[in-house]
N, CA, C, O and CB atoms as a CASP TS submission, in Angstrom:
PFRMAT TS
TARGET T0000
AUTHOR 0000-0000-0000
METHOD Language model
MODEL 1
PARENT N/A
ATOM      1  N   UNK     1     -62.786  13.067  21.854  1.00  0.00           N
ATOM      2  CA  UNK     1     -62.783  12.910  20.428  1.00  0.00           C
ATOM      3  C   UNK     1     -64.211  12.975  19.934  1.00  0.00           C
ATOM      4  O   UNK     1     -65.078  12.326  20.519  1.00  0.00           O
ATOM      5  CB  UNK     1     -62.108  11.598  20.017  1.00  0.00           C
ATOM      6  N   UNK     2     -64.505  13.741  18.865  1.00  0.00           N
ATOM      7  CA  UNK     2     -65.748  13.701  18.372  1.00  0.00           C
ATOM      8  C   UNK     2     -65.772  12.786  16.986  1.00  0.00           C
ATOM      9  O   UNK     2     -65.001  12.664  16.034  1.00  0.00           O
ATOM     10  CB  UNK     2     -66.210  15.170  18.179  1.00  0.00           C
ATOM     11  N   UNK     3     -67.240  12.118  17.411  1.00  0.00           N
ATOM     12  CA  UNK     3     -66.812  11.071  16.222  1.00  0.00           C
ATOM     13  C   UNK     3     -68.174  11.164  15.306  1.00  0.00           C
ATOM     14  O   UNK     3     -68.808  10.210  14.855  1.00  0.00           O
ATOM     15  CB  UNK     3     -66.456   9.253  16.850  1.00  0.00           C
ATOM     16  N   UNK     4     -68.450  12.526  15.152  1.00  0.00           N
ATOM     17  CA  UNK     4     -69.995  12.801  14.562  1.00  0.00           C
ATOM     18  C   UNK     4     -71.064  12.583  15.383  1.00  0.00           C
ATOM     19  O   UNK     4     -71.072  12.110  16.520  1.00  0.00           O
ATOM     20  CB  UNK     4     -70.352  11.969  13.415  1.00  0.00           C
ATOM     21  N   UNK     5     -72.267  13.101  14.476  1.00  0.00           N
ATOM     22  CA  UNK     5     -74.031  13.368  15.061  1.00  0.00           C
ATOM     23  C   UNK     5     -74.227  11.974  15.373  1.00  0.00           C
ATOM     24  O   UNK     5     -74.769  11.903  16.476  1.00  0.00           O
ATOM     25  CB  UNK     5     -75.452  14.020  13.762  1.00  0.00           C
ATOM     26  N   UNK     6     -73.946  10.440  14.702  1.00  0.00           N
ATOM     27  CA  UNK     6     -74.754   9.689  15.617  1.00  0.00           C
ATOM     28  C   UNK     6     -73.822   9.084  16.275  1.00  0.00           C
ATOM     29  O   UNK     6     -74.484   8.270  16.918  1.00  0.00           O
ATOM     30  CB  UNK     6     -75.750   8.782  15.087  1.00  0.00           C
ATOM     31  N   UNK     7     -72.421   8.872  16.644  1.00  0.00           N
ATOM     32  CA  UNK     7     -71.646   8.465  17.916  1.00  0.00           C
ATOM     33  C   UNK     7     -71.519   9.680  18.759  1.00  0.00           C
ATOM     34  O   UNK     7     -71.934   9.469  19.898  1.00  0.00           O
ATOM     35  CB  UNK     7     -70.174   7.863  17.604  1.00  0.00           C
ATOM     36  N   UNK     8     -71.037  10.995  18.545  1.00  0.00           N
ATOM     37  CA  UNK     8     -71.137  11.934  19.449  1.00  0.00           C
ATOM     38  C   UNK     8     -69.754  11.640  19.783  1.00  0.00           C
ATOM     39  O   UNK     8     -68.982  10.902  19.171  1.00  0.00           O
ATOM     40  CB  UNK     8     -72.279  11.879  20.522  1.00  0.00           C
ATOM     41  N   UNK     9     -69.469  12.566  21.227  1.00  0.00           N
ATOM     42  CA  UNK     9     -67.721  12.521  21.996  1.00  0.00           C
ATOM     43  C   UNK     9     -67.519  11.479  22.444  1.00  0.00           C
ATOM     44  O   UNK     9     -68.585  10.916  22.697  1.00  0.00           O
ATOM     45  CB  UNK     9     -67.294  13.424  23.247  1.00  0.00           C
ATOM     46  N   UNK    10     -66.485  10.776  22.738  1.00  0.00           N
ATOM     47  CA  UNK    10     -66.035  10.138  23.477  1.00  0.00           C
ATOM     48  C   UNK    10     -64.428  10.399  24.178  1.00  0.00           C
ATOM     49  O   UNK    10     -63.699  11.389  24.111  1.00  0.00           O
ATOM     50  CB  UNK    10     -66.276   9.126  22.853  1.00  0.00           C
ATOM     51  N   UNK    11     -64.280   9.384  24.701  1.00  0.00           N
ATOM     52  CA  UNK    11     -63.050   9.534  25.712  1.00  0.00           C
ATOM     53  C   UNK    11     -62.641   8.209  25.781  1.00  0.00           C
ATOM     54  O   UNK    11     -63.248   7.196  26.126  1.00  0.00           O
ATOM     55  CB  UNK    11     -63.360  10.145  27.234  1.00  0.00           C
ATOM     56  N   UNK    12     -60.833   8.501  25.164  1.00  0.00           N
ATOM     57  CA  UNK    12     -59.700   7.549  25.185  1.00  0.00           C
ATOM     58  C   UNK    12     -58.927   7.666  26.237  1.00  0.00           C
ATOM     59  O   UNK    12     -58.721   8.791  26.692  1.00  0.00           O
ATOM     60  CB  UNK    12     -58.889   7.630  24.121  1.00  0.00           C
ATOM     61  N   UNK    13     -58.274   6.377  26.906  1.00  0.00           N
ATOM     62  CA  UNK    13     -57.069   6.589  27.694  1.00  0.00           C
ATOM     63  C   UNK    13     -55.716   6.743  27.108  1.00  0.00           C
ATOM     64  O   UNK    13     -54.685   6.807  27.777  1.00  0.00           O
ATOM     65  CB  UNK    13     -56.974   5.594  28.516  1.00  0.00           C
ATOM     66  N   UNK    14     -55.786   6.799  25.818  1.00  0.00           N
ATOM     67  CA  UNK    14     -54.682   6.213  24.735  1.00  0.00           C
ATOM     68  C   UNK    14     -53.200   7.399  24.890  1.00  0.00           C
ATOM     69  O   UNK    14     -53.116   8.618  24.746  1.00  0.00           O
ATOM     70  CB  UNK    14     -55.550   6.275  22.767  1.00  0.00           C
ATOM     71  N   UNK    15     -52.025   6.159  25.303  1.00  0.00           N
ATOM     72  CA  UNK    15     -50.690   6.838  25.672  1.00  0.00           C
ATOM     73  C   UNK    15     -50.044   7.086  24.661  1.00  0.00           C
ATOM     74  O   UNK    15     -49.229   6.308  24.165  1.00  0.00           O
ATOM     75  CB  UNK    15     -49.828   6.165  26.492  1.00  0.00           C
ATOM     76  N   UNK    16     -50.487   8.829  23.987  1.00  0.00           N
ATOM     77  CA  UNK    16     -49.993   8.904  22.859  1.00  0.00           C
ATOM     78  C   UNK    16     -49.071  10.303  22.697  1.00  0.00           C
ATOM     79  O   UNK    16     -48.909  10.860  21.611  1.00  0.00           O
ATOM     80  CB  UNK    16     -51.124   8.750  21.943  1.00  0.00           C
ATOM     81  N   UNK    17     -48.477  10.788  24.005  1.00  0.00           N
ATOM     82  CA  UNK    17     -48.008  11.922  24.183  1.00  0.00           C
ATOM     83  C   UNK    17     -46.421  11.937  23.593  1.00  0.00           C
ATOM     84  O   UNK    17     -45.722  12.947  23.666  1.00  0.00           O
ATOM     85  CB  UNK    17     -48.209  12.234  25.647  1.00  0.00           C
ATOM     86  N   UNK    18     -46.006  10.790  23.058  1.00  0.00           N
ATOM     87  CA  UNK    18     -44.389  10.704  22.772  1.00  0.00           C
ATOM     88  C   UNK    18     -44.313  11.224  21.500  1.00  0.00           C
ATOM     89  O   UNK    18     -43.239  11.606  21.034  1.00  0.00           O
ATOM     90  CB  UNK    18     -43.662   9.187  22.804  1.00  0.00           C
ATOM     91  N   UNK    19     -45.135  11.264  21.020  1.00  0.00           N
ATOM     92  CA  UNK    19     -44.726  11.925  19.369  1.00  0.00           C
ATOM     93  C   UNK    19     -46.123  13.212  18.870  1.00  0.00           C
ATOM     94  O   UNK    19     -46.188  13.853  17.821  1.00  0.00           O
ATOM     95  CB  UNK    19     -44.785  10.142  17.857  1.00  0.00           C
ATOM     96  N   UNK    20     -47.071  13.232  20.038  1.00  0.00           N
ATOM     97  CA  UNK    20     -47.954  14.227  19.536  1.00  0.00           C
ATOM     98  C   UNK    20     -48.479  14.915  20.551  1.00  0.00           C
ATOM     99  O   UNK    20     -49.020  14.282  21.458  1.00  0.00           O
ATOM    100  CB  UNK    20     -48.963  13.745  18.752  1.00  0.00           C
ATOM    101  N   UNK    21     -48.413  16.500  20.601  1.00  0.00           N
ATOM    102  CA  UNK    21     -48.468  17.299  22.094  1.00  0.00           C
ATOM    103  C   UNK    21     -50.398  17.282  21.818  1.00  0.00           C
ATOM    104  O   UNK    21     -51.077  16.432  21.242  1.00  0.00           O
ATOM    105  CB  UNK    21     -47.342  19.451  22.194  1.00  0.00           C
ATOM    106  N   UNK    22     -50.769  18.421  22.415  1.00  0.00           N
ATOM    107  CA  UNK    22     -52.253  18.622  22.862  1.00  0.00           C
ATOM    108  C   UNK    22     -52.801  19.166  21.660  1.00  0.00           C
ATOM    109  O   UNK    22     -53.785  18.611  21.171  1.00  0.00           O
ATOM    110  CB  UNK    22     -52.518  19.623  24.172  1.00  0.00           C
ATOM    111  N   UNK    23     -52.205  20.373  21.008  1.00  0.00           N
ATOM    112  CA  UNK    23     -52.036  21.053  20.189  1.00  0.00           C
ATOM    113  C   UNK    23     -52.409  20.253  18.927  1.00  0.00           C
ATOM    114  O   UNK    23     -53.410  20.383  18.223  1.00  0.00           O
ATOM    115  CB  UNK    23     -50.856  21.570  20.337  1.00  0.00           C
ATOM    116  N   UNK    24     -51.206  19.253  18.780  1.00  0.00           N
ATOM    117  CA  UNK    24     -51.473  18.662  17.685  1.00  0.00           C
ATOM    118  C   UNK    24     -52.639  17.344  17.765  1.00  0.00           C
ATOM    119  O   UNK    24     -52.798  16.627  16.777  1.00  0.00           O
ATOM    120  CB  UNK    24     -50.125  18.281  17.215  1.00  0.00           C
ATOM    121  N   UNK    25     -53.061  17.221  18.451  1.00  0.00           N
ATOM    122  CA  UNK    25     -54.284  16.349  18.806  1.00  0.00           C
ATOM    123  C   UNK    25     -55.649  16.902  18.539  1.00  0.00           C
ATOM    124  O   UNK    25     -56.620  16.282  18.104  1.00  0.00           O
ATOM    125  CB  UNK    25     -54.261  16.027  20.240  1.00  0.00           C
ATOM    126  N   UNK    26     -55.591  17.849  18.785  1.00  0.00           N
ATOM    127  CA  UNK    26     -57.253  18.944  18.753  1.00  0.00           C
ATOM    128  C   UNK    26     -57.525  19.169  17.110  1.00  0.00           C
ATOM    129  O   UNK    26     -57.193  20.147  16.440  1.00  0.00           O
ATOM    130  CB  UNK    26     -57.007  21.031  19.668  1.00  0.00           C
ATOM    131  N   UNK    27     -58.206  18.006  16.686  1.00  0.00           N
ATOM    132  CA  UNK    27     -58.663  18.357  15.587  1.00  0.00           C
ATOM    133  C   UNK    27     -58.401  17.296  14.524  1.00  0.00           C
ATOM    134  O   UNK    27     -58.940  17.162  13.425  1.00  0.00           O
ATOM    135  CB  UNK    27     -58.167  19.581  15.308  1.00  0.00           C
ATOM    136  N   UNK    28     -57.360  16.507  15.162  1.00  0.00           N
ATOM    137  CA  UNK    28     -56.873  15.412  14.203  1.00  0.00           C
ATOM    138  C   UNK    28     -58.021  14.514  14.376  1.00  0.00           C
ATOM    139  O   UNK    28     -58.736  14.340  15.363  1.00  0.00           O
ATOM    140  CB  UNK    28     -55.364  14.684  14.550  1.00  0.00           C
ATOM    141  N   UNK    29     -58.058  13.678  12.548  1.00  0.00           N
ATOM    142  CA  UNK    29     -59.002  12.725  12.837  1.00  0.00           C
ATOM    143  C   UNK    29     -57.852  11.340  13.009  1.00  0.00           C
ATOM    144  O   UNK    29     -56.662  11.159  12.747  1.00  0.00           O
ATOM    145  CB  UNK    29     -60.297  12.644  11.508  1.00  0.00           C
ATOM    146  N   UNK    30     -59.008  10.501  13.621  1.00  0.00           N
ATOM    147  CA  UNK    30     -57.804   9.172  13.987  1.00  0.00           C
ATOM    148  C   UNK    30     -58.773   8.636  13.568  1.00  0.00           C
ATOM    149  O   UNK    30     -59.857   9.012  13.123  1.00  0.00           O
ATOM    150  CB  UNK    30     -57.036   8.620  15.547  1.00  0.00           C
ATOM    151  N   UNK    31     -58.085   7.308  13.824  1.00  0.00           N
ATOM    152  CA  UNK    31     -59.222   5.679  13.371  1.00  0.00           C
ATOM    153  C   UNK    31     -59.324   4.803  14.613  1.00  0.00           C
ATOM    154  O   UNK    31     -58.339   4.388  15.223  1.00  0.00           O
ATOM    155  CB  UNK    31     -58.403   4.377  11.960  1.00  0.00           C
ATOM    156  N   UNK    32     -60.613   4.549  14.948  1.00  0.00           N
ATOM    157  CA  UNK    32     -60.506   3.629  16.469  1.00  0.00           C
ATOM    158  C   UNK    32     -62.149   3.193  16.474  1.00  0.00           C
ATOM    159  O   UNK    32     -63.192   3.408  15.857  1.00  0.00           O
ATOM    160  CB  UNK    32     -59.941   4.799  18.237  1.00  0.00           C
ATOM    161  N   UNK    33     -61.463   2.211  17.943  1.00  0.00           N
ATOM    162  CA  UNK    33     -63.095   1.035  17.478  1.00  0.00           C
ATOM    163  C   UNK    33     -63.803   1.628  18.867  1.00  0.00           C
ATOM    164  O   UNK    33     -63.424   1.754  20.032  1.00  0.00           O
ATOM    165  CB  UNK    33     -62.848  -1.464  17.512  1.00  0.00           C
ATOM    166  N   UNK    34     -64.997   1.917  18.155  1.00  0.00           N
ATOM    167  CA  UNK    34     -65.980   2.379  18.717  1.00  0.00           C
ATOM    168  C   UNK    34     -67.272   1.647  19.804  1.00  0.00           C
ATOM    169  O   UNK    34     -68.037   2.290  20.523  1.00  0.00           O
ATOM    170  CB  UNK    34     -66.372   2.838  17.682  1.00  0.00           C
ATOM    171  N   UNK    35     -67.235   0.652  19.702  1.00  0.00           N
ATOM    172  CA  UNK    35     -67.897  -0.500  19.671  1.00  0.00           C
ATOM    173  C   UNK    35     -67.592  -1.400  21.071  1.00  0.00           C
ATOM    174  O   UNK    35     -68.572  -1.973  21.547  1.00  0.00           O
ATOM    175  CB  UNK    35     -67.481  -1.203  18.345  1.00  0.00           C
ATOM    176  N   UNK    36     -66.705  -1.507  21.540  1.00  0.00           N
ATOM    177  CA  UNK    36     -65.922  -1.872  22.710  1.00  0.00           C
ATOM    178  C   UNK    36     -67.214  -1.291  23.726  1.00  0.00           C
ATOM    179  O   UNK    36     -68.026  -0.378  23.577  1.00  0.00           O
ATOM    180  CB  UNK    36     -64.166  -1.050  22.834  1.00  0.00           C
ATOM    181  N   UNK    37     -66.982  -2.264  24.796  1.00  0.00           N
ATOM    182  CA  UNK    37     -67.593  -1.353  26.065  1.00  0.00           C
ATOM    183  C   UNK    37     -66.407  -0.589  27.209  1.00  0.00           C
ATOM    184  O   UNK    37     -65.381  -1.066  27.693  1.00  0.00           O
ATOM    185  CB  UNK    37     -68.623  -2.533  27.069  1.00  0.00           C
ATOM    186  N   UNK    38     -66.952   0.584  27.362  1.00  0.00           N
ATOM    187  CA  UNK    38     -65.669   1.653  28.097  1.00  0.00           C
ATOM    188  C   UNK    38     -65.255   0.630  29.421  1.00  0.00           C
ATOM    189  O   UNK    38     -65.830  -0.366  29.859  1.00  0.00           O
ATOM    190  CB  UNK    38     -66.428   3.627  28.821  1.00  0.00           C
ATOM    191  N   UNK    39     -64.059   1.293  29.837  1.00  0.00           N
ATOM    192  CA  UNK    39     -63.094   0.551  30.588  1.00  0.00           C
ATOM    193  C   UNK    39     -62.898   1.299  31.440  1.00  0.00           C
ATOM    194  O   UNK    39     -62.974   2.392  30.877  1.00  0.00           O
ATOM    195  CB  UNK    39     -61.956   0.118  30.049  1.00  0.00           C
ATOM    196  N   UNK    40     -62.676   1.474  32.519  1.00  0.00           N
ATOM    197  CA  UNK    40     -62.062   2.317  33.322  1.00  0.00           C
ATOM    198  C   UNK    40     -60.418   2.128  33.415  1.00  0.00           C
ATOM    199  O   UNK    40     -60.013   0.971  33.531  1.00  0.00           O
ATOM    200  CB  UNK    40     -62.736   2.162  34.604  1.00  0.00           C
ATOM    201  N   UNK    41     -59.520   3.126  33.373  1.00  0.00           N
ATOM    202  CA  UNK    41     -57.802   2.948  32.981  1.00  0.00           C
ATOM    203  C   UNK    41     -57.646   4.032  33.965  1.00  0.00           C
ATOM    204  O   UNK    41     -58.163   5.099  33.633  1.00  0.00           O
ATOM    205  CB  UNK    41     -57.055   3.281  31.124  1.00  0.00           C
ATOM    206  N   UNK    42     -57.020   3.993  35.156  1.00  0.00           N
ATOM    207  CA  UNK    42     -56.376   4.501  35.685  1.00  0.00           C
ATOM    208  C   UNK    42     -57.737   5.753  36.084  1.00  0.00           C
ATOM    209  O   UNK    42     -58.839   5.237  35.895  1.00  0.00           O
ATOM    210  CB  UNK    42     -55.007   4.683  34.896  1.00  0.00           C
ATOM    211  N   UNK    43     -57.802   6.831  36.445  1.00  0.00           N
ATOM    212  CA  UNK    43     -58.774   7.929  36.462  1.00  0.00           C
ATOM    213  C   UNK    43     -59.657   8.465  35.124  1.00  0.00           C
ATOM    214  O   UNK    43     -60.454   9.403  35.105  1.00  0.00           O
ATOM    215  CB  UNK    43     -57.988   9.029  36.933  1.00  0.00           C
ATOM    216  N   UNK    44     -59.259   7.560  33.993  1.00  0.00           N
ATOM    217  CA  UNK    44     -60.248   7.967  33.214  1.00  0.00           C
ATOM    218  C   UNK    44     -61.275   6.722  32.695  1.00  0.00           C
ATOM    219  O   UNK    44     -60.939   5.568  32.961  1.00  0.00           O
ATOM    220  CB  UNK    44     -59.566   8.704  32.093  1.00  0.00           C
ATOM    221  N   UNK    45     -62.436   6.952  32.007  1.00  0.00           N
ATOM    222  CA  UNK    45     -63.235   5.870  31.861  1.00  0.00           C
ATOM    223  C   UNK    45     -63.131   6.263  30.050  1.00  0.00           C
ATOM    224  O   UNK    45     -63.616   7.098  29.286  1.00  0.00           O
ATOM    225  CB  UNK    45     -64.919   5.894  32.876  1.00  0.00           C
ATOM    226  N   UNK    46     -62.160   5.056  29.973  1.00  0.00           N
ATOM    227  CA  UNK    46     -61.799   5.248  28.394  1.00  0.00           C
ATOM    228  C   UNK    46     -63.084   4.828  27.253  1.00  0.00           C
ATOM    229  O   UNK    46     -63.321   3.632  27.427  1.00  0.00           O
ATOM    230  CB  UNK    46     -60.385   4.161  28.058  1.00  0.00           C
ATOM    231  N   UNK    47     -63.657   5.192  26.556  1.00  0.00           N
ATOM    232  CA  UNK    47     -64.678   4.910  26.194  1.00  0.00           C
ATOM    233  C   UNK    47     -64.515   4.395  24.541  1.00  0.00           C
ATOM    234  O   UNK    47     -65.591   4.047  24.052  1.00  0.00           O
ATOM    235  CB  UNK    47     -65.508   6.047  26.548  1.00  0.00           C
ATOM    236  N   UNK    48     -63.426   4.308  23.702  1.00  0.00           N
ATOM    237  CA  UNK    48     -63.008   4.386  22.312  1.00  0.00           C
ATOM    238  C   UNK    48     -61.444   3.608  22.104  1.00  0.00           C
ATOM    239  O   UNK    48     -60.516   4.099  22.748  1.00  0.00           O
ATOM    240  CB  UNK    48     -62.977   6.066  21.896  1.00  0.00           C
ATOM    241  N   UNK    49     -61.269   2.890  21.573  1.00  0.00           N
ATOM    242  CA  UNK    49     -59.464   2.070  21.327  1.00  0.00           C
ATOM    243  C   UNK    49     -58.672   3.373  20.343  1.00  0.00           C
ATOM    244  O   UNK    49     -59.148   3.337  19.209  1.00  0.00           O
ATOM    245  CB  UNK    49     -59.523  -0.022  19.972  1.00  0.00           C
ATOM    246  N   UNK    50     -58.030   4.044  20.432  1.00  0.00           N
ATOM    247  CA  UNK    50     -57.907   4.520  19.250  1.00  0.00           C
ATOM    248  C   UNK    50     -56.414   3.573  18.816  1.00  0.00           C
ATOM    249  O   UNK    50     -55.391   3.089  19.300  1.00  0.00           O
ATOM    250  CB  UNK    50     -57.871   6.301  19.295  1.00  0.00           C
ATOM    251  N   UNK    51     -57.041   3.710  17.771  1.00  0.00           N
ATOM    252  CA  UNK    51     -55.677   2.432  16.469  1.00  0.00           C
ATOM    253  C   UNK    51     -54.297   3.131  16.282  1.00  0.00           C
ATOM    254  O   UNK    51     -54.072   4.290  15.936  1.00  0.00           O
ATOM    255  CB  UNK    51     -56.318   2.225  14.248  1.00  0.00           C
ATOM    256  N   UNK    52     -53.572   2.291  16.547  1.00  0.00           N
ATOM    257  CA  UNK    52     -51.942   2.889  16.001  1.00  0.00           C
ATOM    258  C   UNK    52     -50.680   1.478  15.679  1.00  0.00           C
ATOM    259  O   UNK    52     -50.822   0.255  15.694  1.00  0.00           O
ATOM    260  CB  UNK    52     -51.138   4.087  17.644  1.00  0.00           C
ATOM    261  N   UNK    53     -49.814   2.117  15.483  1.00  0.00           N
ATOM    262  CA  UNK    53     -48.914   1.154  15.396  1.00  0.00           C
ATOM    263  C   UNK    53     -47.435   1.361  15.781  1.00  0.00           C
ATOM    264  O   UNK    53     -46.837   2.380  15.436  1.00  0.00           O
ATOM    265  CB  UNK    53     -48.998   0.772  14.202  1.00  0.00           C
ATOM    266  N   UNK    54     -46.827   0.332  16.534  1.00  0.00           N
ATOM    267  CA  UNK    54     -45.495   1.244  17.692  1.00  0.00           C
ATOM    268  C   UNK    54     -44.247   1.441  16.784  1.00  0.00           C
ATOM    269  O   UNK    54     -43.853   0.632  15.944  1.00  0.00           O
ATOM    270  CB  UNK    54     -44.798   0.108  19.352  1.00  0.00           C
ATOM    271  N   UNK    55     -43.695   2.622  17.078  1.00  0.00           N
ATOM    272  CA  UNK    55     -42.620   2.892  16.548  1.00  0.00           C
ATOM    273  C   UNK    55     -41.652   1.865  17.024  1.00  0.00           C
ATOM    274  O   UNK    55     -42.029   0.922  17.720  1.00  0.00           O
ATOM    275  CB  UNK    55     -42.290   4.197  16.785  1.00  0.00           C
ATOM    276  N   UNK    56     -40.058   2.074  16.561  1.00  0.00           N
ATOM    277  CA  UNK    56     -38.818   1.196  16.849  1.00  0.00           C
ATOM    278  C   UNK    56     -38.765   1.236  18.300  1.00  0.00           C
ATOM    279  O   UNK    56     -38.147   0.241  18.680  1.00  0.00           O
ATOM    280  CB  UNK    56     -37.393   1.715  16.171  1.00  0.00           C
ATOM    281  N   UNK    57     -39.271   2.196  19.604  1.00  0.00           N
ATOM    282  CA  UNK    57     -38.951   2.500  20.603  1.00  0.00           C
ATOM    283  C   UNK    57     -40.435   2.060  21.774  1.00  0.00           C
ATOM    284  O   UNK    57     -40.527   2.111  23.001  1.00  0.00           O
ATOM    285  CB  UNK    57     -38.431   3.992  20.357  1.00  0.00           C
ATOM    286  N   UNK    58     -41.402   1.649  20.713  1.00  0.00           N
ATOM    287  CA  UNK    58     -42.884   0.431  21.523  1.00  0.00           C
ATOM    288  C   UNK    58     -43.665   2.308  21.620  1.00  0.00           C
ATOM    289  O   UNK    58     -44.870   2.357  21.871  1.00  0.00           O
ATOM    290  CB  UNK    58     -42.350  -0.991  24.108  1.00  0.00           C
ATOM    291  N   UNK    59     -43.014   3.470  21.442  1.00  0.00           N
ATOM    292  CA  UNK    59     -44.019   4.303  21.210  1.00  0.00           C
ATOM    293  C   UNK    59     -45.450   4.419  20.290  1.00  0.00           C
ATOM    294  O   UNK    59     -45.299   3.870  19.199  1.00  0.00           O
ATOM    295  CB  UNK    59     -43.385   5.059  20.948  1.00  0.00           C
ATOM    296  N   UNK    60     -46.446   4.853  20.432  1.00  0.00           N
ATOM    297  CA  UNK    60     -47.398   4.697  19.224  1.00  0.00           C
ATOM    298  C   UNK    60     -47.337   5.863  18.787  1.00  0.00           C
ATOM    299  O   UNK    60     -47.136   6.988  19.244  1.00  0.00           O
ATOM    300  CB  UNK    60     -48.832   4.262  19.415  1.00  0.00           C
ATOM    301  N   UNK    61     -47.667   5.134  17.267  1.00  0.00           N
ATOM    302  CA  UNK    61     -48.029   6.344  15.835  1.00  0.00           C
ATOM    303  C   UNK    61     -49.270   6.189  15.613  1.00  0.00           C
ATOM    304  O   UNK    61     -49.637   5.027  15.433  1.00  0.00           O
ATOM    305  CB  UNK    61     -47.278   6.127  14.233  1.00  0.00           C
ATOM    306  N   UNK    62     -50.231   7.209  15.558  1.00  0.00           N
ATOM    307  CA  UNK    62     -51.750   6.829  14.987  1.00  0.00           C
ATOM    308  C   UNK    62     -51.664   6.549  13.640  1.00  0.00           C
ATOM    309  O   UNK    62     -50.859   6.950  12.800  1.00  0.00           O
ATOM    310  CB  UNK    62     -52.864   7.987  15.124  1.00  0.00           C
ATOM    311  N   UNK    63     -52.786   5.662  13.534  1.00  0.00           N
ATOM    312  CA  UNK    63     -53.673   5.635  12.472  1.00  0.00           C
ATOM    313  C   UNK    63     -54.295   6.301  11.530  1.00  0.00           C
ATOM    314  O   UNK    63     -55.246   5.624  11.141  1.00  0.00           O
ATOM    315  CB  UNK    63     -54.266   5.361  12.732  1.00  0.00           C
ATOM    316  N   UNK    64     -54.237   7.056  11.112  1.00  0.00           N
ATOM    317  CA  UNK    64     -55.068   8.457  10.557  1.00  0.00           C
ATOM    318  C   UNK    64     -55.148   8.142   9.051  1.00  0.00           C
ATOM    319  O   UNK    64     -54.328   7.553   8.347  1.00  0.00           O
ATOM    320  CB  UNK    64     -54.165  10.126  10.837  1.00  0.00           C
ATOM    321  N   UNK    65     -56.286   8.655   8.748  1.00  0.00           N
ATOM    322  CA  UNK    65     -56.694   8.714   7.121  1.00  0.00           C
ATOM    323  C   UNK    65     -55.872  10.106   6.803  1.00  0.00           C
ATOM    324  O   UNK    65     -55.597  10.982   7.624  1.00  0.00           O
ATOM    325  CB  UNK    65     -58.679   8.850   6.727  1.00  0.00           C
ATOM    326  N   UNK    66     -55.493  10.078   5.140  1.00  0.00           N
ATOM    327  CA  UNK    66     -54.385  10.822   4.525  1.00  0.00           C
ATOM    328  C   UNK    66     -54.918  11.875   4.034  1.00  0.00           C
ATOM    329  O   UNK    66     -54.288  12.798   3.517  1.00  0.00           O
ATOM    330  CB  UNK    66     -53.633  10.167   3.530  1.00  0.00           C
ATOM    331  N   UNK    67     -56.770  11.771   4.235  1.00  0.00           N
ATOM    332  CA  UNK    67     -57.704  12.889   2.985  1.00  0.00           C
ATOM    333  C   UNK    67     -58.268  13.192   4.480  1.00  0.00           C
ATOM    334  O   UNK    67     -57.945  12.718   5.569  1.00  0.00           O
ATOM    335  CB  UNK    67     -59.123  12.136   1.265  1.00  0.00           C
ATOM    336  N   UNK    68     -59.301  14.228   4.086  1.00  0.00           N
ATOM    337  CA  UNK    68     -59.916  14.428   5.367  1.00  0.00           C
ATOM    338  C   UNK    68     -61.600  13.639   5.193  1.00  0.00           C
ATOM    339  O   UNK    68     -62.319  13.970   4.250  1.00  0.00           O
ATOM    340  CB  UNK    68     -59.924  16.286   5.710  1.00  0.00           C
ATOM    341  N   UNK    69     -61.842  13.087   5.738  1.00  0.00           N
ATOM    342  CA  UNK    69     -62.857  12.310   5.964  1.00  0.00           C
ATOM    343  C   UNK    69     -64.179  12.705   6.514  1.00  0.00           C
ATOM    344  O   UNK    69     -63.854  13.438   7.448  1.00  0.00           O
ATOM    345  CB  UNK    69     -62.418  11.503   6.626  1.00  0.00           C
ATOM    346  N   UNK    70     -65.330  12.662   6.496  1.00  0.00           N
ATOM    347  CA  UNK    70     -66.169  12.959   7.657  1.00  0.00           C
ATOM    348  C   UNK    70     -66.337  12.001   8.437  1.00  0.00           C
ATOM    349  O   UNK    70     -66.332  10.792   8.210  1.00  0.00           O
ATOM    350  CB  UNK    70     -67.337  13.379   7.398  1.00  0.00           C
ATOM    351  N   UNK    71     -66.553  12.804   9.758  1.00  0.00           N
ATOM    352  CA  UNK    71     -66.764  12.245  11.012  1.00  0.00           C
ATOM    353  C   UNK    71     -67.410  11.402  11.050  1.00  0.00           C
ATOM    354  O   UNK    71     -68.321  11.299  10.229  1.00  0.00           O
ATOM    355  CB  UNK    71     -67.139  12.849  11.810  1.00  0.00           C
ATOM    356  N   UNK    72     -67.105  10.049  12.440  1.00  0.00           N
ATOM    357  CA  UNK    72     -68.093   8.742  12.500  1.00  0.00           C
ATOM    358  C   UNK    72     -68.268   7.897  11.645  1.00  0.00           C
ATOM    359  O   UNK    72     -68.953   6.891  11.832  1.00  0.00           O
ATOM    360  CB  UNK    72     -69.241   8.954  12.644  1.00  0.00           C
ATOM    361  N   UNK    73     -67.390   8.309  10.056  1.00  0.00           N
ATOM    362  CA  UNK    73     -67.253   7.449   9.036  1.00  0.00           C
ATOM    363  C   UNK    73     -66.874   5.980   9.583  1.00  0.00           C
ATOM    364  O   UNK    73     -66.078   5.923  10.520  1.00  0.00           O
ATOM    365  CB  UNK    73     -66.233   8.023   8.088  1.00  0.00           C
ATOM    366  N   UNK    74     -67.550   4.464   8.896  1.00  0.00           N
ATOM    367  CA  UNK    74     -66.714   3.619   9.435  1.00  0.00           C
ATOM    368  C   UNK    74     -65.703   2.799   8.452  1.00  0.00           C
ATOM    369  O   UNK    74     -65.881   2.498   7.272  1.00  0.00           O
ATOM    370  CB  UNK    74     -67.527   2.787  10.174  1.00  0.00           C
ATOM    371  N   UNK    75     -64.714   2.560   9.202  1.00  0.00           N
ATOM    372  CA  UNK    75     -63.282   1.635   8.897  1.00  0.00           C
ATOM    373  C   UNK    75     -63.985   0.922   8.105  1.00  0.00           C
ATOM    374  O   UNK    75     -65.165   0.738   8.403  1.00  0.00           O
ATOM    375  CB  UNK    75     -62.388   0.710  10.126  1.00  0.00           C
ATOM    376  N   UNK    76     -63.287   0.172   6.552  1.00  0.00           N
ATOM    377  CA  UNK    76     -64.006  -1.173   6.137  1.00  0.00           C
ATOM    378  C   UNK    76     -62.481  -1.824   5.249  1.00  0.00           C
ATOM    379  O   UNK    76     -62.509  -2.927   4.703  1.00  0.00           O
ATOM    380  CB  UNK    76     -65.776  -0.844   4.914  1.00  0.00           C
TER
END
């Protein structure tokens, strides 16, 4: 995920494949806390929370702003 010039990429472990393929991921902006220190989850070293909230079935729905935003903007 790129989160702009002064956070740069990072990397989520976030299990979010039940309602959104690869496709629809590449490019979406989400909302997530940056700030955390990375974790290691399974083979990846997750570096970002990204925010959601679980559907009726404990699946997650992201978070996402409705306008398009610029990057690295923060949550308030």
């Amino acid at each position: 995920m790129n989160f702009g010039n002064e956070i740069g990429e990072k990397k989520s472990s976030a299990q979010i494949t039940v309602h959104y393929s690869l496709a629809e991921l590449v490019g979406k902006r989400v909302m997530a806390v940056v700030n955390f220190p990375p974790r290691q989850i399974g083979p990846v070293k997750s570096e970002v929370l990204v925010l959601g909230v679980p559907d009726e079935d404990g699946a997650v729905i992201l978070i996402a702003p409705d306008s398009n935003v610029p990057l690295g903007v923060r949550l308030f």
